[in-house]
Each structure stands twice: as C-alpha cells, then as structure tokens.
N, C-alpha and C positions, 0 to 999 in steps of 0.2 A: 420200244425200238432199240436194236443191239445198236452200237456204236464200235467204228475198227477205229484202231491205233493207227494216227499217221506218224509214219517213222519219220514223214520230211517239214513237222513243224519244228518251230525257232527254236522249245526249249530242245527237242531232240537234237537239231543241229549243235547247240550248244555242250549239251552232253558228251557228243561226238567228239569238239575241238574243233566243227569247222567254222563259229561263228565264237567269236570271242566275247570275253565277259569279263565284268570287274568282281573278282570272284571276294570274299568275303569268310567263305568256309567251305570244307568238302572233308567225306569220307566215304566209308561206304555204302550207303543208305540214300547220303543227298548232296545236292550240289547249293549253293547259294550266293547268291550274287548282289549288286547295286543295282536296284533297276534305271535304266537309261532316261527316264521322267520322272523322276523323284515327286512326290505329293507330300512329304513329311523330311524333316531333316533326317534322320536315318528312314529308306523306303531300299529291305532286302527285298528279294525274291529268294522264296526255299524252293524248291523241287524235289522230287523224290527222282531217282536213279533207275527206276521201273517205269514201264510204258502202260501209266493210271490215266486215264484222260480227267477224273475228275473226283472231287472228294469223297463221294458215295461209289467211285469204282475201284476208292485207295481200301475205303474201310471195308468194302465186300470183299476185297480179293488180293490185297495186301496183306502179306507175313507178319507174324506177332513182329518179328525183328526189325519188319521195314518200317510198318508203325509207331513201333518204339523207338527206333532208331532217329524216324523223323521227326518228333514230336519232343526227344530231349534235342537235337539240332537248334531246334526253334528255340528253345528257353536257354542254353548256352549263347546263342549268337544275344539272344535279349539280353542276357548279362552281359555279355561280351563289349556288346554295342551301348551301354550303361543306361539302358531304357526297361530294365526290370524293373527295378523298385518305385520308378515314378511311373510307369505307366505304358503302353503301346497297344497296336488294336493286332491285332490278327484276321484277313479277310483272303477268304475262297471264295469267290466268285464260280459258279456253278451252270453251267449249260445257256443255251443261248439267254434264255429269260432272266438269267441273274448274272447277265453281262460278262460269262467268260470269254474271253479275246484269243485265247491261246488252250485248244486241246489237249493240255498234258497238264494234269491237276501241282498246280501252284498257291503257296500262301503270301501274301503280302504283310509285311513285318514293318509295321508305319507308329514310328516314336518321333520322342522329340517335343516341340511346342506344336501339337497337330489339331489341339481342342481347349476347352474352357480351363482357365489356368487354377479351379480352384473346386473343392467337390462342394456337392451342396450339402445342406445341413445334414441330411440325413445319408449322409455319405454315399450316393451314387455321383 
C-alpha cells in the first residue's frame, strides 16, 4: 500500500517554524530537538528535513547526503549530549504496528540512566 506525505503533521509543522521546538541541533539534512515527554534524561528527537514518512521510506528514497548527513547528526548530538561513550539506544518506531505516532520518519535518541547500570559478564 503507497503511503502520501502529510505536509500538516507536527514534525512538518515544526520544520516550517509554525510550532516551536527546543531545538538541540540543525543544518541542512536535520532538525533536532527535546522531546516534550522525555522517557530518559537526554530523550532528542532527530528528523530528517525531507518529507520520509518512515525509516524504510528514508533508506529507499533518501540521498546518499540525506543519509549520511542524518546518521553523522545523530552521533554528534550523542557526543555532544555526552551519552556516546557510556551508552544510549536509538529507536524508529515504524508504521502503525511498531507504534509510530507521528508520519514523518523520526529517531529517538534516549541516554542517560535509562537501563541496567552495569553490562553482564559477557559484555552485552
């Protein structure tokens, strides 16, 4: 089943400027921000700058540059936000059945104290 782009969901509005955001990072590729329910002491949201509804519509038909562009975003902001080196999850949430909330493909960037404080023996 195709799937259209709504220009009038939240992140597009955001994009636009007419809904504001605690922005976080941007250039040309992505935007990212605070999400407004935090689940993790640092909880970004990235977005991509292009109208992707969802991770499998960034990787089919997203630019080498938009790709790359968004995918070094996300590991700067981890450092940035100082959740690289100890850890943080990265979650896309994908179509209705894997509970995405919002049509315009987004990652959730959740560090911090968010899990088990200690790896197990065999290092996972």
């Amino acid at each position: 089943m195709m799937h259209i782009y709504d220009d009038n969901n939240i992140f597009a509005k955001i994009l636009r400027g007419e809904i504001p955001c605690d922005k976080v990072y941007e250039d040309d590729y992505v935007l990212a921000f605070n999400d407004i329910a935090p689940k993790a002491p640092v909880h970004v949201l990235l977005i991509p700058k292009g109208s992707y509804i969802s991770i499998d519509d960034f990787g089919a038909n997203g630019s080498a540059e938009e790709i790359k562009g968004f995918y070094a975003a996300l590991a700067k902001i981890a450092r940035e936000k100082g959740i690289a080196e100890t850890g943080f999850r990265s979650i896309a949430n994908t179509g209705v059945h894997g509970g995405q909330e919002v049509a315009h493909f987004h990652v959730h960037i959740l560090g911090g104290n968010i899990g088990r404080k200690t790896a197990r023996p065999d290092g996972s």
